[in-house]
C-alpha positions as protocol buffer text, in pm:
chain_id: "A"
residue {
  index: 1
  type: UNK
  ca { x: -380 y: -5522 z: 6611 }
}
residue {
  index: 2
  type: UNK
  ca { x: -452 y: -5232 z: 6365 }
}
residue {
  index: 3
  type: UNK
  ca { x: -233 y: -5155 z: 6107 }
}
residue {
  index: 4
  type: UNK
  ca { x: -258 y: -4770 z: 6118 }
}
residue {
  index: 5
  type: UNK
  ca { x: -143 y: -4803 z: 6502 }
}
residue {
  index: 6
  type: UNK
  ca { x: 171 y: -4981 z: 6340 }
}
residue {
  index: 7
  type: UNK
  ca { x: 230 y: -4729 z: 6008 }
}
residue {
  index: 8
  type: UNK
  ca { x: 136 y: -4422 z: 6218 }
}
residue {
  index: 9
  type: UNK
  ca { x: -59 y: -4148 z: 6094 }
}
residue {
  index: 10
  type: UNK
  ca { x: -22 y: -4094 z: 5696 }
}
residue {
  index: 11
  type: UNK
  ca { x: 44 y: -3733 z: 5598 }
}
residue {
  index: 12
  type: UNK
  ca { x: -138 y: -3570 z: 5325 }
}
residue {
  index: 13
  type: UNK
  ca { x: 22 y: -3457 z: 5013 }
}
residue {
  index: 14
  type: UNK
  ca { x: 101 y: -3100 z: 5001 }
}
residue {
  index: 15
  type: UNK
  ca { x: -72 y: -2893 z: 4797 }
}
residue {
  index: 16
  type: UNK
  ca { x: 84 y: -2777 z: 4493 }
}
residue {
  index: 17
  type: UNK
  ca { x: 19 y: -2435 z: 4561 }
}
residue {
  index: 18
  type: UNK
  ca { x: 112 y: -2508 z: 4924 }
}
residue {
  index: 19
  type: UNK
  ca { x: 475 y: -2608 z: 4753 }
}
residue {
  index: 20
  type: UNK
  ca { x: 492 y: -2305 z: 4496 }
}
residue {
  index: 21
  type: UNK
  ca { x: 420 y: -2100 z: 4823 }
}
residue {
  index: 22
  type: UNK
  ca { x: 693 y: -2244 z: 5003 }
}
residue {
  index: 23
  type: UNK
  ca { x: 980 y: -2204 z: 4679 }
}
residue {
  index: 24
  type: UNK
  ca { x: 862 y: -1867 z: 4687 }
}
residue {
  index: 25
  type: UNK
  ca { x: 909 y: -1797 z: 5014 }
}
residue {
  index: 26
  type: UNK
  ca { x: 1287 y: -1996 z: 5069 }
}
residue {
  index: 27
  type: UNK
  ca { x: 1384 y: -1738 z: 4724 }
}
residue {
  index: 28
  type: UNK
  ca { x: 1332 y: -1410 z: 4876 }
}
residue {
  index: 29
  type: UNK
  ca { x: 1245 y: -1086 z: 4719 }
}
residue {
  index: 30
  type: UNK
  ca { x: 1436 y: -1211 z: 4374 }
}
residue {
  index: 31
  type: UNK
  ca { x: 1251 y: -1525 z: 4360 }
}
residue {
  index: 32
  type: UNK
  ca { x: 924 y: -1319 z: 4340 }
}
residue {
  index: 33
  type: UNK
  ca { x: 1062 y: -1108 z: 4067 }
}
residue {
  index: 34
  type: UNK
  ca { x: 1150 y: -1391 z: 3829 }
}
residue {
  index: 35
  type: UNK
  ca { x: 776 y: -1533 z: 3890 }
}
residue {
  index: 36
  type: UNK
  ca { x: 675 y: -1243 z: 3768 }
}
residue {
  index: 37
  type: UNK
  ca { x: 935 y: -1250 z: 3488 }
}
residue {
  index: 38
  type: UNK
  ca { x: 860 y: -1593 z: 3396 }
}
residue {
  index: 39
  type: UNK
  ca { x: 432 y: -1512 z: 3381 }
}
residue {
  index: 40
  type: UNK
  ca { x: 566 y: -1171 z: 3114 }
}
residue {
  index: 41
  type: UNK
  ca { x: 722 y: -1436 z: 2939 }
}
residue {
  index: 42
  type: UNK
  ca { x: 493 y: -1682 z: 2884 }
}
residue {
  index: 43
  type: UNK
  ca { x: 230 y: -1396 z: 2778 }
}
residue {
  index: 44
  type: UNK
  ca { x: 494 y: -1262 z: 2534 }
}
residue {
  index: 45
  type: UNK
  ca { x: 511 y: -1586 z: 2374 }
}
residue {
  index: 46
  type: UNK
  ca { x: 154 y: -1708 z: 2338 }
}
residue {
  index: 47
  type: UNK
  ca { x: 102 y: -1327 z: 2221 }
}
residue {
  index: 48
  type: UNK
  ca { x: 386 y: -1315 z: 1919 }
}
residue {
  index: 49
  type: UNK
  ca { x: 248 y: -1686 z: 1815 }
}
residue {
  index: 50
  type: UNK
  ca { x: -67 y: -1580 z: 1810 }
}
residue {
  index: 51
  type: UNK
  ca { x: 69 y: -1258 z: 1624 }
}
residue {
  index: 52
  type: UNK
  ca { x: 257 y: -1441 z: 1377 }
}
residue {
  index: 53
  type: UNK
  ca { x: -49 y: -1695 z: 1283 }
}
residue {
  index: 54
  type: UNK
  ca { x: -250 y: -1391 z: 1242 }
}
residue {
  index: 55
  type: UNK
  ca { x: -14 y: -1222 z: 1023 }
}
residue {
  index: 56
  type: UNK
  ca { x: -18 y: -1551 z: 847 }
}
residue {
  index: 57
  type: UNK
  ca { x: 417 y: -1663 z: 887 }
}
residue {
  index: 58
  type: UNK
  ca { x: 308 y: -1999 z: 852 }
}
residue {
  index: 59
  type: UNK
  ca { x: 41 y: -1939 z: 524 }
}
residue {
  index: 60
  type: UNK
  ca { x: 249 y: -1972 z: 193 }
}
residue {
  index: 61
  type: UNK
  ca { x: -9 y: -2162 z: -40 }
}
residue {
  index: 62
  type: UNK
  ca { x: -169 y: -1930 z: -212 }
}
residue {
  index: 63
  type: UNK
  ca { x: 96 y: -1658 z: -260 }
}
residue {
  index: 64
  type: UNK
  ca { x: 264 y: -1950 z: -439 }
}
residue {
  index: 65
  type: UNK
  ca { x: -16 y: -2022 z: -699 }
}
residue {
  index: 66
  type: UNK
  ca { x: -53 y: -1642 z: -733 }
}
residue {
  index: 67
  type: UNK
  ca { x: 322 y: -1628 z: -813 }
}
residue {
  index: 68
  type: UNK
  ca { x: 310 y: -1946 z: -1067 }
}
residue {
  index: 69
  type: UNK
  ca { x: -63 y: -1821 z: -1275 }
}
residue {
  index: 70
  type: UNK
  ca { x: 144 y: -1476 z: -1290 }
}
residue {
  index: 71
  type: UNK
  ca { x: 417 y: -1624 z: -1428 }
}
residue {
  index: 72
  type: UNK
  ca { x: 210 y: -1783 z: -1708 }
}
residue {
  index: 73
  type: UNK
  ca { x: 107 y: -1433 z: -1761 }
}
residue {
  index: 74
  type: UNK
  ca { x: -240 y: -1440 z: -1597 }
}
residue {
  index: 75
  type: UNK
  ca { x: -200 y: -1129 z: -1362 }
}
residue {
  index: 76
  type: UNK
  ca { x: -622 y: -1104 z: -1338 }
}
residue {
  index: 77
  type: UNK
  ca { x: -612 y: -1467 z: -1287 }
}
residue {
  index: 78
  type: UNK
  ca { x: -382 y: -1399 z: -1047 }
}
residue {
  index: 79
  type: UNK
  ca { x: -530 y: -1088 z: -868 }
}
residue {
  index: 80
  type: UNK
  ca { x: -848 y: -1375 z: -800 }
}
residue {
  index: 81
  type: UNK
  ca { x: -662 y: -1623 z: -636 }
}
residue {
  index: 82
  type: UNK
  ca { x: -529 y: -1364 z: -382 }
}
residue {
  index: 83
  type: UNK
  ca { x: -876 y: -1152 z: -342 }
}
residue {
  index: 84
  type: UNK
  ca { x: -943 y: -1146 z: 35 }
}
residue {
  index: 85
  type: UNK
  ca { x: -665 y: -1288 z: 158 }
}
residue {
  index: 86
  type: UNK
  ca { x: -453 y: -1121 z: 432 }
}
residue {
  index: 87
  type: UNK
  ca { x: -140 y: -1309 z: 504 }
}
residue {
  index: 88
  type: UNK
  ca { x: 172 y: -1124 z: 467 }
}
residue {
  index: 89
  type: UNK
  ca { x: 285 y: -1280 z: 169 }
}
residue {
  index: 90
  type: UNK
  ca { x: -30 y: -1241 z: -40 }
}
residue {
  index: 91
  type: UNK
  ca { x: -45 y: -897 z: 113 }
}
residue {
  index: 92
  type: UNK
  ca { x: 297 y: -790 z: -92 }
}
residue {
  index: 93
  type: UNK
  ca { x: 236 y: -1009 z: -381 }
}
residue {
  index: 94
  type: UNK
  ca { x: -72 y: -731 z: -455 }
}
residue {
  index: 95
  type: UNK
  ca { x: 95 y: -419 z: -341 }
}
residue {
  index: 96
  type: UNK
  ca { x: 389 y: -557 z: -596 }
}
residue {
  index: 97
  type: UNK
  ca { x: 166 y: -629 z: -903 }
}
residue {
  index: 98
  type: UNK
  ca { x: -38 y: -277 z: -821 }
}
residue {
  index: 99
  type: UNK
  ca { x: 280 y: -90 z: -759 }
}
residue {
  index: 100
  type: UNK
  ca { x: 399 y: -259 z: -1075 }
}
residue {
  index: 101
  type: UNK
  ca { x: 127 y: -191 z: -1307 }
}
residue {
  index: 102
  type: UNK
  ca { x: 106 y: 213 z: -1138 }
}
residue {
  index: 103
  type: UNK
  ca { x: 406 y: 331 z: -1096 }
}
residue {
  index: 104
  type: UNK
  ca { x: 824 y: 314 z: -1311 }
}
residue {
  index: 105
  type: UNK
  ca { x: 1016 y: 39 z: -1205 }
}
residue {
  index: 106
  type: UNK
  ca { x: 1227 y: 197 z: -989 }
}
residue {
  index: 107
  type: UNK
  ca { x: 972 y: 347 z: -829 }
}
residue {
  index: 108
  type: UNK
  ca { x: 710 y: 25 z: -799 }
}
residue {
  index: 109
  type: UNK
  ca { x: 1085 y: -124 z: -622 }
}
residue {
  index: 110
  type: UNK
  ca { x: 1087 y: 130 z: -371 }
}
residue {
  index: 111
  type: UNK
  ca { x: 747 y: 107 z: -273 }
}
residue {
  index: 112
  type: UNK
  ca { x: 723 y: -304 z: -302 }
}
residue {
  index: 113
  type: UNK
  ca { x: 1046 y: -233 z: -34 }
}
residue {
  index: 114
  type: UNK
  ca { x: 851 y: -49 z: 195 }
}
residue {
  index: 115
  type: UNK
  ca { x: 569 y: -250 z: 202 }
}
residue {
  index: 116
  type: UNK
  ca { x: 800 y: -538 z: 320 }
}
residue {
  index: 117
  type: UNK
  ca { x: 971 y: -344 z: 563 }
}
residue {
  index: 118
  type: UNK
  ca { x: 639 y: -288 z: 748 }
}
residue {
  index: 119
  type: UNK
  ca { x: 504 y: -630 z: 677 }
}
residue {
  index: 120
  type: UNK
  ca { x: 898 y: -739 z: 880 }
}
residue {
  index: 121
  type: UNK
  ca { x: 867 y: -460 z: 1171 }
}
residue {
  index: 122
  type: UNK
  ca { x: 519 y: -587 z: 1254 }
}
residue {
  index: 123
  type: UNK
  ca { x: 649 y: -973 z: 1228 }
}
residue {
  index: 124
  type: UNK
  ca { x: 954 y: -829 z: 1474 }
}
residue {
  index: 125
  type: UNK
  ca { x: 735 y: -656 z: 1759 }
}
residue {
  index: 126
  type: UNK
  ca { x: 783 y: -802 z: 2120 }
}
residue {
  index: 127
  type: UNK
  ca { x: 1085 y: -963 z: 2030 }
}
residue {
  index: 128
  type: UNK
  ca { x: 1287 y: -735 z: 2214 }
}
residue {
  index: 129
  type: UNK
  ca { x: 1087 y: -797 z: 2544 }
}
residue {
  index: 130
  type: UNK
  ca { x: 1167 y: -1174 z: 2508 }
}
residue {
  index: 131
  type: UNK
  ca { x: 1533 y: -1068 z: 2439 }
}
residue {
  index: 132
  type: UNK
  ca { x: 1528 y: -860 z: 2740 }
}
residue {
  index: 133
  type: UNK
  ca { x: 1366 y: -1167 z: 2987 }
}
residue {
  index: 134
  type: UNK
  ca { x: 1647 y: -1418 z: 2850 }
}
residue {
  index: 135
  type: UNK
  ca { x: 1894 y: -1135 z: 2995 }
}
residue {
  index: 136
  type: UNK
  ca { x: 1732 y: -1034 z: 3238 }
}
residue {
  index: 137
  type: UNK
  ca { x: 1617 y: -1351 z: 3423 }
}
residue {
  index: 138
  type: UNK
  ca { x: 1978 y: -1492 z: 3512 }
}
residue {
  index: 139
  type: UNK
  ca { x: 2121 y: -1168 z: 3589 }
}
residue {
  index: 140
  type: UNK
  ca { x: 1792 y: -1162 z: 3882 }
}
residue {
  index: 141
  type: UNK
  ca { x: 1870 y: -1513 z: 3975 }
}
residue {
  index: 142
  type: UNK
  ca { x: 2284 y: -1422 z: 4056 }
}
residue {
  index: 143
  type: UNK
  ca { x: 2143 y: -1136 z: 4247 }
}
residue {
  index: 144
  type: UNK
  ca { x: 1936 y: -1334 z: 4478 }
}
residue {
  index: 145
  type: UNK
  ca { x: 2225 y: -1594 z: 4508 }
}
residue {
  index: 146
  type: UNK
  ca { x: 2447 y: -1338 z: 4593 }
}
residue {
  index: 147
  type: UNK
  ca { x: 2180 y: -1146 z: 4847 }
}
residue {
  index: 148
  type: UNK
  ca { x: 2137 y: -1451 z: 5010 }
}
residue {
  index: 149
  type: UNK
  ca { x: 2466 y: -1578 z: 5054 }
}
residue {
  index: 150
  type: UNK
  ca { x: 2556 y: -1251 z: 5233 }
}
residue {
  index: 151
  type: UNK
  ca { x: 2243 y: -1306 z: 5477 }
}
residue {
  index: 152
  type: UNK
  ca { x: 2397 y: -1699 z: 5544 }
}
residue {
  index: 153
  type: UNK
  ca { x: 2754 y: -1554 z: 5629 }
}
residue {
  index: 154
  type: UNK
  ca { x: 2594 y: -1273 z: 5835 }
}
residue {
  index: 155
  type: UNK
  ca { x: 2404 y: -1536 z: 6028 }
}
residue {
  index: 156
  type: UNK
  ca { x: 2768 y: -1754 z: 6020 }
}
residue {
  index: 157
  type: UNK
  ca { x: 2909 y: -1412 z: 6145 }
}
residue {
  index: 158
  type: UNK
  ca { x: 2711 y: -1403 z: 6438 }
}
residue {
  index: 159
  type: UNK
  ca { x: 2682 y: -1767 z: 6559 }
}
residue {
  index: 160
  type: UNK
  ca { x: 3074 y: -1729 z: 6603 }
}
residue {
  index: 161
  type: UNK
  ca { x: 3209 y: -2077 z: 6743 }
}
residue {
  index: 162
  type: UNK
  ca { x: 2839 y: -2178 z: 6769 }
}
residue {
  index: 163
  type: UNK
  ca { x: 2832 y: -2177 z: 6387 }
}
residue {
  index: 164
  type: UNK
  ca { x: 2613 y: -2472 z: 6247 }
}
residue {
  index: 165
  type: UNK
  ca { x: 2741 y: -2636 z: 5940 }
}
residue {
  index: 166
  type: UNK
  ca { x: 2459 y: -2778 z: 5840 }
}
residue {
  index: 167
  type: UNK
  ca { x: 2233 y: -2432 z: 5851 }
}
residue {
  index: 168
  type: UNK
  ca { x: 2492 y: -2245 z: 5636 }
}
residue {
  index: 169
  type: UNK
  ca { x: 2468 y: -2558 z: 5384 }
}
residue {
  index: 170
  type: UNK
  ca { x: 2083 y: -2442 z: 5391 }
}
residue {
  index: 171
  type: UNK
  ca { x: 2088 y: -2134 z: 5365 }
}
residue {
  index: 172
  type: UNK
  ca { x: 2360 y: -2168 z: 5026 }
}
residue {
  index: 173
  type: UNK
  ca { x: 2152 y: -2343 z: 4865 }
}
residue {
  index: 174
  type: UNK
  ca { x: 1778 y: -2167 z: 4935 }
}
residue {
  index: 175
  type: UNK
  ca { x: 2029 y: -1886 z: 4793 }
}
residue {
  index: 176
  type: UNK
  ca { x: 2137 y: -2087 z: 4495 }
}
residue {
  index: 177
  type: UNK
  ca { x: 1701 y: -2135 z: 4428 }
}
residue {
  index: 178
  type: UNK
  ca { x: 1719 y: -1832 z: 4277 }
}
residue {
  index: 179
  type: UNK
  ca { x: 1980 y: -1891 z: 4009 }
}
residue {
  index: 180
  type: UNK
  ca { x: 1825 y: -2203 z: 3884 }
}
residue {
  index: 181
  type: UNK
  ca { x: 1484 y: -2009 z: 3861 }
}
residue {
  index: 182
  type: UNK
  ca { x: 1650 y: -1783 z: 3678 }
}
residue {
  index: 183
  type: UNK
  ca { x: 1770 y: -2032 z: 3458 }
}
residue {
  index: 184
  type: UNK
  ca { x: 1428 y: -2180 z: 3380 }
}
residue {
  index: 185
  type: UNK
  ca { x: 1309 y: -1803 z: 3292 }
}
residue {
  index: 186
  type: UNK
  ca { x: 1571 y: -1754 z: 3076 }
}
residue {
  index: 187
  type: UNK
  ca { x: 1588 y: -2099 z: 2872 }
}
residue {
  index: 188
  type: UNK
  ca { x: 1241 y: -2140 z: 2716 }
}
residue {
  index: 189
  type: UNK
  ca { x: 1242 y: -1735 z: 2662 }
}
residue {
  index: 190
  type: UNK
  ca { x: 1612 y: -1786 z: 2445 }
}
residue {
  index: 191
  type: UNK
  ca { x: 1466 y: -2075 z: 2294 }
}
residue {
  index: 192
  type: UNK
  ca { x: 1149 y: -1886 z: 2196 }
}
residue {
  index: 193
  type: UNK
  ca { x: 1342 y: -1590 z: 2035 }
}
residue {
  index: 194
  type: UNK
  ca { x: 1531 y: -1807 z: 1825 }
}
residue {
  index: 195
  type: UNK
  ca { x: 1256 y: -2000 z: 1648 }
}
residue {
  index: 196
  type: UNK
  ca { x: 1057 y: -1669 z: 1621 }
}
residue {
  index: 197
  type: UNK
  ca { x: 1392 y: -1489 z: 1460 }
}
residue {
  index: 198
  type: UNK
  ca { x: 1402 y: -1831 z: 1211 }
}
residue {
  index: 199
  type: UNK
  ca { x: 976 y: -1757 z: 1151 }
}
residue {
  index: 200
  type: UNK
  ca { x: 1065 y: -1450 z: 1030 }
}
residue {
  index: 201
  type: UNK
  ca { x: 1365 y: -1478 z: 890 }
}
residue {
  index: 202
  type: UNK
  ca { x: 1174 y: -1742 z: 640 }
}
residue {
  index: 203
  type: UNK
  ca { x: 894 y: -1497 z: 574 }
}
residue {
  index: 204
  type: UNK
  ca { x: 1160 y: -1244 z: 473 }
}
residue {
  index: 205
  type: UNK
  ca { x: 1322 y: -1429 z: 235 }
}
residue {
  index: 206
  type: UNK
  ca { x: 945 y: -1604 z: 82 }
}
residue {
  index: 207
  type: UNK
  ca { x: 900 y: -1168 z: 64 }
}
residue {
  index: 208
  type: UNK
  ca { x: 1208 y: -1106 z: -149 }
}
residue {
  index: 209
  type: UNK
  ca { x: 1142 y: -1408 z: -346 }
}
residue {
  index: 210
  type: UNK
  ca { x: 771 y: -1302 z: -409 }
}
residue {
  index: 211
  type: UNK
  ca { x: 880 y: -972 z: -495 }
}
residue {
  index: 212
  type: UNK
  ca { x: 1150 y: -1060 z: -741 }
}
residue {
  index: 213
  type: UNK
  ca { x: 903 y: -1307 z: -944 }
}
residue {
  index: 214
  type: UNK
  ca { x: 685 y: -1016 z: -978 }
}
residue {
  index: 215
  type: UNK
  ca { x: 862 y: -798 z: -1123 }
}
residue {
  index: 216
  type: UNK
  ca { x: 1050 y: -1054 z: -1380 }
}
residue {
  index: 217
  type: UNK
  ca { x: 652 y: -1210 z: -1480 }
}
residue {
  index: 218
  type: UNK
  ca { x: 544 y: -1139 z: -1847 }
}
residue {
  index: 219
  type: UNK
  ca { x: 385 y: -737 z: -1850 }
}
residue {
  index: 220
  type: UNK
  ca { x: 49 y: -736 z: -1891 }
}
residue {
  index: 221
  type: UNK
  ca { x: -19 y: -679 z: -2242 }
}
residue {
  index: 222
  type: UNK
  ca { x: -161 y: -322 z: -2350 }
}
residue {
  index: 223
  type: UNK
  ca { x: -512 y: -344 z: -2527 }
}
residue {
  index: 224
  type: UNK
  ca { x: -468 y: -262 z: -2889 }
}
residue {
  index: 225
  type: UNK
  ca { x: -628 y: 115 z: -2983 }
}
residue {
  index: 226
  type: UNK
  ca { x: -902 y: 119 z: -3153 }
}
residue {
  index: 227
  type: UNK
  ca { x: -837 y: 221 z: -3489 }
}
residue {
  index: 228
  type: UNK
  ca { x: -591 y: -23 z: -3533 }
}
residue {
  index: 229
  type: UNK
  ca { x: -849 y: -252 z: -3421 }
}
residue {
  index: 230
  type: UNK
  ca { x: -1047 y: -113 z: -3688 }
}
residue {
  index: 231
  type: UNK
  ca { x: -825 y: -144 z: -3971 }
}
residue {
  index: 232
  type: UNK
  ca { x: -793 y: -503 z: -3949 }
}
Protein backbone atom coordinates (compact mmCIF):
# COMPACT_ATOMS: atom_id res chain seq x y z
CA UNK A 1 0.00 0.00 0.00
CA UNK A 2 1.43 3.56 -0.49
CA UNK A 3 2.53 5.45 2.21
CA UNK A 4 1.26 8.92 1.09
CA UNK A 5 -2.38 7.21 0.95
CA UNK A 6 -1.62 6.46 4.76
CA UNK A 7 0.17 10.11 5.84
CA UNK A 8 -2.30 12.03 3.61
CA UNK A 9 -1.39 14.87 1.63
CA UNK A 10 1.71 16.95 3.16
CA UNK A 11 1.09 20.71 3.30
CA UNK A 12 3.60 23.12 2.16
CA UNK A 13 5.28 25.50 4.41
CA UNK A 14 3.88 28.88 4.40
CA UNK A 15 5.62 31.45 3.02
CA UNK A 16 7.24 33.82 5.21
CA UNK A 17 5.77 36.64 3.63
CA UNK A 18 2.54 34.62 3.44
CA UNK A 19 2.92 34.66 7.56
CA UNK A 20 4.05 38.46 7.89
CA UNK A 21 0.84 39.00 5.70
CA UNK A 22 -1.28 37.19 7.93
CA UNK A 23 0.25 39.06 11.54
CA UNK A 24 -0.49 42.02 9.70
CA UNK A 25 -3.71 41.42 8.89
CA UNK A 26 -4.99 39.68 12.61
CA UNK A 27 -3.26 43.48 14.08
CA UNK A 28 -5.46 45.85 12.37
CA UNK A 29 -4.85 49.36 11.39
CA UNK A 30 -2.22 49.72 14.55
CA UNK A 31 -0.33 46.74 13.59
CA UNK A 32 0.43 48.46 10.20
CA UNK A 33 1.53 51.57 11.90
CA UNK A 34 4.18 49.97 14.13
CA UNK A 35 5.58 48.14 10.80
CA UNK A 36 6.06 51.19 9.64
CA UNK A 37 7.47 52.43 12.97
CA UNK A 38 9.69 49.59 13.34
CA UNK A 39 11.22 50.04 9.28
CA UNK A 40 11.86 54.32 10.64
CA UNK A 41 13.63 52.71 13.23
CA UNK A 42 15.82 50.48 11.86
CA UNK A 43 16.80 53.31 9.17
CA UNK A 44 17.42 55.71 12.10
CA UNK A 45 19.81 53.37 13.50
CA UNK A 46 21.91 52.12 10.62
CA UNK A 47 21.86 56.02 9.69
CA UNK A 48 23.30 57.54 13.26
CA UNK A 49 25.97 54.44 13.16
CA UNK A 50 26.89 55.18 10.05
CA UNK A 51 26.88 58.97 11.20
CA UNK A 52 28.88 58.41 14.14
CA UNK A 53 31.72 56.20 12.21
CA UNK A 54 31.84 58.99 9.83
CA UNK A 55 32.25 61.58 12.34
CA UNK A 56 34.87 59.25 13.62
CA UNK A 57 33.20 58.42 17.72
CA UNK A 58 35.05 55.39 17.58
CA UNK A 59 38.70 57.01 16.08
CA UNK A 60 40.85 58.17 19.16
CA UNK A 61 44.48 57.13 17.98
CA UNK A 62 45.80 59.81 16.57
CA UNK A 63 44.28 62.70 18.56
CA UNK A 64 46.14 60.85 21.33
CA UNK A 65 49.70 60.99 19.78
CA UNK A 66 48.87 64.58 18.72
CA UNK A 67 48.06 65.32 22.40
CA UNK A 68 51.34 63.38 23.82
CA UNK A 69 54.16 65.06 20.82
CA UNK A 70 52.33 68.44 22.00
CA UNK A 71 52.95 67.84 25.29
CA UNK A 72 56.69 67.31 24.66
CA UNK A 73 56.38 70.65 23.12
CA UNK A 74 56.35 69.66 19.41
CA UNK A 75 53.14 71.63 18.31
CA UNK A 76 54.49 71.42 14.32
CA UNK A 77 55.23 67.91 15.04
CA UNK A 78 52.04 67.78 16.20
CA UNK A 79 50.05 69.81 13.57
CA UNK A 80 51.66 66.65 11.05
CA UNK A 81 50.35 63.89 12.77
CA UNK A 82 46.78 65.37 12.58
CA UNK A 83 47.09 66.89 8.80
CA UNK A 84 44.09 65.41 6.92
CA UNK A 85 42.43 63.85 9.38
CA UNK A 86 38.69 64.48 10.04
CA UNK A 87 37.48 62.72 13.09
CA UNK A 88 35.97 64.81 15.67
CA UNK A 89 38.61 64.64 18.04
CA UNK A 90 41.50 65.56 15.75
CA UNK A 91 39.09 68.10 14.35
CA UNK A 92 39.17 70.16 17.93
CA UNK A 93 42.62 69.23 18.81
CA UNK A 94 43.52 71.83 15.62
CA UNK A 95 40.86 74.38 16.08
CA UNK A 96 42.36 74.34 19.93
CA UNK A 97 46.11 74.70 19.06
CA UNK A 98 45.03 77.45 16.14
CA UNK A 99 42.63 79.17 18.43
CA UNK A 100 45.45 78.96 20.94
CA UNK A 101 48.27 80.28 19.07
CA UNK A 102 45.55 83.30 17.42
CA UNK A 103 43.63 84.45 19.78
CA UNK A 104 43.91 85.47 24.36
CA UNK A 105 43.17 82.69 26.38
CA UNK A 106 39.96 83.46 27.25
CA UNK A 107 39.08 84.00 24.05
CA UNK A 108 40.92 80.73 22.26
CA UNK A 109 38.44 78.97 25.45
CA UNK A 110 35.43 80.31 24.07
CA UNK A 111 35.98 79.44 20.68
CA UNK A 112 37.69 75.77 21.46
CA UNK A 113 33.90 75.63 23.38
CA UNK A 114 32.08 76.27 20.43
CA UNK A 115 33.79 74.17 18.26
CA UNK A 116 32.83 71.25 20.63
CA UNK A 117 29.44 72.21 20.97
CA UNK A 118 28.95 71.75 17.19
CA UNK A 119 31.22 68.78 16.94
CA UNK A 120 28.31 67.30 20.12
CA UNK A 121 25.00 68.69 18.26
CA UNK A 122 26.07 66.93 15.07
CA UNK A 123 27.07 63.60 17.20
CA UNK A 124 23.29 64.19 18.87
CA UNK A 125 21.12 64.49 15.54
CA UNK A 126 18.31 61.77 15.11
CA UNK A 127 18.45 60.89 18.53
CA UNK A 128 15.33 62.42 19.28
CA UNK A 129 13.48 60.40 16.48
CA UNK A 130 14.73 57.15 18.17
CA UNK A 131 13.55 58.68 21.52
CA UNK A 132 10.29 59.41 20.02
CA UNK A 133 9.81 55.50 18.39
CA UNK A 134 10.74 53.96 21.98
CA UNK A 135 7.58 56.17 23.14
CA UNK A 136 5.79 56.02 20.63
CA UNK A 137 5.71 52.31 19.66
CA UNK A 138 4.02 50.95 22.99
CA UNK A 139 1.71 53.73 23.33
CA UNK A 140 0.45 52.38 19.33
CA UNK A 141 0.53 48.85 20.51
CA UNK A 142 -2.09 49.70 23.85
CA UNK A 143 -4.13 51.47 21.29
CA UNK A 144 -4.65 48.58 19.06
CA UNK A 145 -5.17 46.31 22.19
CA UNK A 146 -7.61 48.50 23.38
CA UNK A 147 -9.39 49.05 19.67
CA UNK A 148 -9.61 45.58 19.41
CA UNK A 149 -10.85 44.51 22.56
CA UNK A 150 -13.82 46.88 22.07
CA UNK A 151 -14.52 45.17 18.51
CA UNK A 152 -14.38 41.42 20.58
CA UNK A 153 -16.99 42.71 23.25
CA UNK A 154 -19.07 44.35 20.48
CA UNK A 155 -19.11 41.03 18.68
CA UNK A 156 -19.73 39.36 22.53
CA UNK A 157 -22.49 42.11 22.65
CA UNK A 158 -24.27 40.89 19.85
CA UNK A 159 -23.98 37.05 19.99
CA UNK A 160 -26.02 37.54 23.36
CA UNK A 161 -26.58 33.91 24.90
CA UNK A 162 -25.03 32.59 21.64
CA UNK A 163 -21.72 34.09 22.84
CA UNK A 164 -18.68 31.76 21.94
CA UNK A 165 -16.00 31.56 24.49
CA UNK A 166 -13.57 30.42 22.55
CA UNK A 167 -13.94 33.37 19.68
CA UNK A 168 -13.73 36.13 22.35
CA UNK A 169 -10.42 34.23 23.65
CA UNK A 170 -9.37 34.96 19.85
CA UNK A 171 -10.20 37.89 19.30
CA UNK A 172 -8.23 39.13 22.99
CA UNK A 173 -5.46 37.99 21.99
CA UNK A 174 -5.18 39.03 17.94
CA UNK A 175 -5.87 42.36 20.09
CA UNK A 176 -3.07 41.77 22.51
CA UNK A 177 -0.64 41.24 18.84
CA UNK A 178 -0.42 44.63 18.83
CA UNK A 179 1.07 45.34 22.25
CA UNK A 180 3.78 42.85 21.93
CA UNK A 181 4.66 44.45 18.45
CA UNK A 182 4.83 47.37 20.08
CA UNK A 183 7.09 46.04 22.45
CA UNK A 184 9.58 44.72 19.90
CA UNK A 185 9.54 48.43 18.27
CA UNK A 186 10.21 49.92 21.28
CA UNK A 187 13.04 47.57 22.86
CA UNK A 188 15.88 47.54 20.29
CA UNK A 189 14.99 51.47 19.58
CA UNK A 190 15.57 52.14 23.81
CA UNK A 191 18.40 49.97 23.61
CA UNK A 192 19.85 51.83 20.60
CA UNK A 193 19.49 55.33 22.26
CA UNK A 194 21.29 54.31 25.16
CA UNK A 195 24.52 53.02 23.65
CA UNK A 196 24.43 56.00 21.18
CA UNK A 197 23.90 58.55 24.39
CA UNK A 198 27.14 56.39 26.06
CA UNK A 199 29.07 56.96 22.18
CA UNK A 200 28.73 60.33 22.73
CA UNK A 201 28.86 60.85 26.00
CA UNK A 202 32.64 59.26 25.66
CA UNK A 203 33.47 61.54 22.77
CA UNK A 204 32.46 64.47 24.99
CA UNK A 205 34.50 63.83 27.66
CA UNK A 206 37.86 62.52 25.10
CA UNK A 207 36.73 66.56 23.78
CA UNK A 208 37.16 68.21 27.18
CA UNK A 209 40.12 66.15 27.89
CA UNK A 210 41.75 67.08 24.46
CA UNK A 211 40.96 70.52 25.01
CA UNK A 212 42.32 70.90 28.50
CA UNK A 213 45.85 69.23 27.45
CA UNK A 214 46.02 71.86 24.92
CA UNK A 215 45.85 74.57 26.54
CA UNK A 216 48.18 73.38 29.68
CA UNK A 217 51.10 72.03 26.71
CA UNK A 218 54.44 74.03 26.77
CA UNK A 219 53.74 77.60 24.43
CA UNK A 220 55.41 77.50 21.49
CA UNK A 221 58.49 79.34 21.89
CA UNK A 222 58.78 82.93 20.16
CA UNK A 223 61.74 83.13 17.58
CA UNK A 224 64.41 85.34 18.99
CA UNK A 225 64.58 89.04 17.01
CA UNK A 226 67.10 89.52 15.04
CA UNK A 227 69.39 91.82 16.53
CA UNK A 228 69.62 89.95 19.47
CA UNK A 229 70.43 87.22 17.23
CA UNK A 230 73.02 89.38 15.99
CA UNK A 231 74.70 90.38 19.04
CA UNK A 232 75.58 87.03 20.04
Amino acid sequence: MDESAIIGPVEAPAAPWAAAWDFLALGGPAIWAIAALSVLCLAVILWKVWGLARLGAWSRRRACVALTVLAAGRPAEAEAVLAKREDARSRLVRSAMAARAALPEPQAREEVERAARAELAAARSGLRALELIATVGPLLGLLGTVLGMIAAFQALQEAGARADPAALAGGIWEALLTTAAGMAVAIPASAALAWFESVIEGLRHDMEDAATRVFLAPAPRAPAPLHAVASR
